[in-house]
N, C-alpha and C positions, 0 to 999 in steps of 0.2 A: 686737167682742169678741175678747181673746185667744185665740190658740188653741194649747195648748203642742206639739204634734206639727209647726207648721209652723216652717221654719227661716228665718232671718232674712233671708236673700240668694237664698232659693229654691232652693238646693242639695239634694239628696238622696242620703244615702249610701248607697254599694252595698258587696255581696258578690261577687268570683267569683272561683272556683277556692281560697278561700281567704283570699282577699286582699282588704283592705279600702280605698276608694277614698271620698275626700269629696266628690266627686261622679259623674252620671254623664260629663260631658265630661273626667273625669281618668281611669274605665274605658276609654273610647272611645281614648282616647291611647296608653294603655297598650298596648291589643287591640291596635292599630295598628302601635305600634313592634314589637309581639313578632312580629307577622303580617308586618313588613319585614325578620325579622331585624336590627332592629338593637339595639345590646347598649347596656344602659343601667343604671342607678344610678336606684331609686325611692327618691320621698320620705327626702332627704338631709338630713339637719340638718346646717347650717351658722353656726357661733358667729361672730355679729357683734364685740359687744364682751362681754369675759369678765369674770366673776364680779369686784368690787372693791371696796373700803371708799373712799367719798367722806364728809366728814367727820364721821369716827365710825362711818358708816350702811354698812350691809351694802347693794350696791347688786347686784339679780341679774345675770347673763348676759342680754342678746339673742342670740334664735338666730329665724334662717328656715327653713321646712322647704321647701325643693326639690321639686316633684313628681318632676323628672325631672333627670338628669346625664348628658349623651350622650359621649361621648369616638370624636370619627370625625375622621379626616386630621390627627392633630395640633391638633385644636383640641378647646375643651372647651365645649359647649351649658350652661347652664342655663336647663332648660324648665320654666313656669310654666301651669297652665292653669286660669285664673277667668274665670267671667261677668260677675263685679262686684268692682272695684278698691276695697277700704277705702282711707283714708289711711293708717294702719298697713301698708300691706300695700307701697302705692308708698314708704312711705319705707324699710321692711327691704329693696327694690328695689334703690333709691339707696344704701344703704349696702352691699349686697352688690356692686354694680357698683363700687365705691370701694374693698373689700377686695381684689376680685380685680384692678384696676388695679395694686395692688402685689404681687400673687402671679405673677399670672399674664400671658404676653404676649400669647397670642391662644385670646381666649373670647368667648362672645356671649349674654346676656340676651335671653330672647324669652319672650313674654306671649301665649299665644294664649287667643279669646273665644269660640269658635265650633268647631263640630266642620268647616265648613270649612274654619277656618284652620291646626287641626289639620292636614289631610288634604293641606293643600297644603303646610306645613312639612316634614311626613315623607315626601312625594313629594320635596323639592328635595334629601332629604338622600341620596335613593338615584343 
């Protein structure tokens, strides 16, 4: 039987301090980095390919939203943090890792699943 309260990927959104998190392993993240002082850029939209007319047809923008954007030693993170990979999700991946090849020279895509891989990510950064 359906049941509309539960969510599709097992996610659960939180609240704290204000601030709204679409799950709890993207709170955990956040608490994390803030509790490491390190300075970061949440939930960042980032335009793939922008707004355009293919023939005739009004064609929207893709955009990926960033959990996180680290900027430490000259490089620039962007951190992702899901339990469950859609195919939509690995392919705005690959296409942001293909935008930033021409933007930028030294960046790094990282996908963590797990609030250990969290813990160990934001240990290696300190």
């Amino acid at each position: 039987m359906f049941n509309p309260k539960r969510r599709k990927y097992g996610n659960k959104k939180t609240v704290w301090n204000g601030i709204k998190f679409d799950s709890k392993l993207e709170e955990y993240a956040y608490k994390l980095l803030d509790a490491y002082n390190v300075e970061f850029e949440f939930q960042v939209p980032i335009e793939l390919i922008p707004k355009h007319r293919l023939n005739g047809k009004a064609v929207r923008k893709a955009v990926v939203i960033v959990d996180f954007v680290i900027k430490i030693d000259g490089k620039v993170i962007y951190m992702d943090t899901k339990g469950y990979a859609t195919d939509t999700s690995k392919l705005k991946y690959k296409m942001l890792g293909w935008k930033k090849l021409q933007e930028e020279a030294n960046f790094e895509i990282t996908w963590l699943q797990s609030k250990g891989a969290v813990l160990e990510f934001v240990n290696k950064l300190k």
